[in-house]
C-alpha positions as CSV (number, residue, x, y, z in Angstrom):
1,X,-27.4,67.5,-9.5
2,X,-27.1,71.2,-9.3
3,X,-23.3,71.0,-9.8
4,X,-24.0,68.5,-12.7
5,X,-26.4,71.6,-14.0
6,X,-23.4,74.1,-13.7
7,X,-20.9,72.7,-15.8
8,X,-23.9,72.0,-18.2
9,X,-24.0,76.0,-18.5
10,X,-20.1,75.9,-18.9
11,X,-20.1,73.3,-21.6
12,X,-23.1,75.2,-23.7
13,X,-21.2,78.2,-22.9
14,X,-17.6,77.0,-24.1
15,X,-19.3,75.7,-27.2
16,X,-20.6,78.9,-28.3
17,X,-17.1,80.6,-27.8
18,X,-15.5,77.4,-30.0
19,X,-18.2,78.1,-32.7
20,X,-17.2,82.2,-33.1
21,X,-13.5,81.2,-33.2
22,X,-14.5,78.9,-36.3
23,X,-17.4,80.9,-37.6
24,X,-17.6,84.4,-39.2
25,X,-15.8,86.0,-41.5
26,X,-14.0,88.1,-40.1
27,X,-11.2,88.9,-37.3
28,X,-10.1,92.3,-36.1
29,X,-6.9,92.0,-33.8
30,X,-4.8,95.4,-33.2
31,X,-1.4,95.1,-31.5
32,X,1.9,97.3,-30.9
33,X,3.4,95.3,-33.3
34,X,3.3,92.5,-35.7
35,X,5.9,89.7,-37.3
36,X,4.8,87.2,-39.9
37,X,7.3,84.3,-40.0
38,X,6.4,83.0,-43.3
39,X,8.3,79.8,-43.6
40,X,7.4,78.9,-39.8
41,X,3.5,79.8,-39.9
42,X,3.5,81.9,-37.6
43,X,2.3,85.5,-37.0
44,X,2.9,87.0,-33.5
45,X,0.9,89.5,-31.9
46,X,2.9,91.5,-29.5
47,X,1.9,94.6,-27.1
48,X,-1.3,95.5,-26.1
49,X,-2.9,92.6,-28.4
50,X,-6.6,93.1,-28.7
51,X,-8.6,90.8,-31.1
52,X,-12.4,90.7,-31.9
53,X,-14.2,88.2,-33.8
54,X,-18.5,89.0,-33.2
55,X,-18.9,89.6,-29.5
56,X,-16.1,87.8,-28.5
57,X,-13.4,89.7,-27.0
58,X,-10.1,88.8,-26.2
59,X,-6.8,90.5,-24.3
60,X,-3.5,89.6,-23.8
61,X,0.1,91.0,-24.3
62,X,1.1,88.1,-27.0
63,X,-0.9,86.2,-29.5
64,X,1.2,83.7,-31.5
65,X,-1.1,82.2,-34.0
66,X,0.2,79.3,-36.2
67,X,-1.0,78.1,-39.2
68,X,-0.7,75.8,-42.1
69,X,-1.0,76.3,-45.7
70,X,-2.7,74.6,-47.9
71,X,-2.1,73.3,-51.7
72,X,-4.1,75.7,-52.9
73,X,-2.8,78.7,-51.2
74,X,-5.6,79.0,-48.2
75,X,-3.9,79.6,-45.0
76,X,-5.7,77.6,-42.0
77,X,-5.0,78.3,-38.5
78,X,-4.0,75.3,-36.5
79,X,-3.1,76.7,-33.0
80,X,-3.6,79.9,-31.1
81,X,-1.5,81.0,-27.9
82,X,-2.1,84.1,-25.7
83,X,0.4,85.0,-23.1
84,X,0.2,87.8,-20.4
85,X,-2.7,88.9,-18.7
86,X,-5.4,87.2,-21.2
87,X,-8.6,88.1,-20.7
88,X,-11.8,86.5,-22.9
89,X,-15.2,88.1,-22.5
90,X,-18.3,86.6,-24.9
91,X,-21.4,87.7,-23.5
92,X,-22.0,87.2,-19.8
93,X,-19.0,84.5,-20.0
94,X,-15.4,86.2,-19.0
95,X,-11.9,84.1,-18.2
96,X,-8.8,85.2,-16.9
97,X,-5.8,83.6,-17.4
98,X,-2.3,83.9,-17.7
99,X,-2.0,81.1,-21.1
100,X,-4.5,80.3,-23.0
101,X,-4.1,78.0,-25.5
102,X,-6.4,76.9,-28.4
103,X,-5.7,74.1,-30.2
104,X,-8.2,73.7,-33.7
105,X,-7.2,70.0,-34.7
106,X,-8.2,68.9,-31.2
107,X,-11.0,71.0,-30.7
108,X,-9.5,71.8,-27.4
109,X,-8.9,74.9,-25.2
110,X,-6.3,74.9,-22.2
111,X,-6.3,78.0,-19.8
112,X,-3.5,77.6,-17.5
113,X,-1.7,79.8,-14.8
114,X,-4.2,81.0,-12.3
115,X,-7.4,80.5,-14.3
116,X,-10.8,81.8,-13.5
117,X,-14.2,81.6,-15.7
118,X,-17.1,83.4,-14.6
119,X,-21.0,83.2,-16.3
120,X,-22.4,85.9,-14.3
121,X,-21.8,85.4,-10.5
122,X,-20.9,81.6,-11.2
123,X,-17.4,81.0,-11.1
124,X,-14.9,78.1,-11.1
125,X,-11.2,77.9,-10.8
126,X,-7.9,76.0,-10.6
127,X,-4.5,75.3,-12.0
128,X,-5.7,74.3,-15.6
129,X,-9.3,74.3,-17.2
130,X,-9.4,72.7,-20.3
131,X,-12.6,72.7,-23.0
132,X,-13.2,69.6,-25.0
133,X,-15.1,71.1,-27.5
134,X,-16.0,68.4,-29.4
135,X,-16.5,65.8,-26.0
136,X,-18.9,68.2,-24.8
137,X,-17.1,68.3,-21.2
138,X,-14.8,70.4,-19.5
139,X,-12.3,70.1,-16.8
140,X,-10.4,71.9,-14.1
141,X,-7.4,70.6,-12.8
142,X,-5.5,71.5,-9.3
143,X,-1.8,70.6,-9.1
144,X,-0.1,69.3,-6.5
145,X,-2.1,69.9,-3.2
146,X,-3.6,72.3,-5.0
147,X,-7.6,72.7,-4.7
148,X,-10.2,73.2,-7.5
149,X,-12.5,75.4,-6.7
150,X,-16.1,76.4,-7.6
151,X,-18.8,79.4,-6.2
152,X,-22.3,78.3,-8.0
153,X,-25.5,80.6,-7.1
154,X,-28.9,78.9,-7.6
155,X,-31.6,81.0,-7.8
């Protein structure tokens, strides 16, 4: 039961994380550089890439965000990959990873390569976490013998 209760709090958590990458109106992401590949939908974030949307934060060294274009002109992101060091902090929720990979038709988010997500002391971690947004469950995956691993505190 208490384990059941914990990845409650991650599911609510991730939720509210999937809701301020759709929501709001507006991004902020500063970078040492920046390369718009018009005909490939792309823009690619590289050096030092730091992004804001609300209060959540995000860190990496590369941010490749790819996006379609509608009739009408509107640009609509389908995909979003950070690379390097990515850290993403929302409140008292914070992941480390080194990939992280959003994916908006699916509703889904995939942290891979050594991935840890804290809510306060609580912390879980594996080979690969992935978010279901729109299943309402999460996962965390171990490869090989690998071992998934979890530290819950009850109070």
């Amino acid at each position: 039961m208490k384990f059941k209760n914990f990845f409650f709090i991650m599911s609510f958590i991730l939720f509210f994380i999937h809701l301020s990458l759709l929501w709001g109106t507006e991004i902020n992401i500063t970078s040492d550089k920046m390369q718009v590949f018009e005909s490939e939908g792309l823009v690619v974030f590289t050096g030092k890439v730091f992004g804001v949307k609300g209060d959540l934060k995000v860190w990496c060294d590369q941010m490749y965000v790819y996006y379609t274009t509608t009739p009408q002109g509107k640009r609509e992101v389908s995909k979003v990959v950070a690379l390097g060091k990515v850290i993403i902090e929302k409140g008292k929720w914070k992941a480390y990873a080194g990939k992280a990979v959003y994916f908006r038709n699916q509703e889904k988010l995939v942290l891979e390569e050594t991935p840890k997500v804290w809510h306060d002391k609580n912390l879980v971690e594996g080979d690969i976490v992935i978010i279901y947004f729109n299943e309402e469950k999460s996962e965390v995956l171990a490869k090989d013998q690998g071992r998934v691993r979890a530290h819950v505190y009850f109070e």
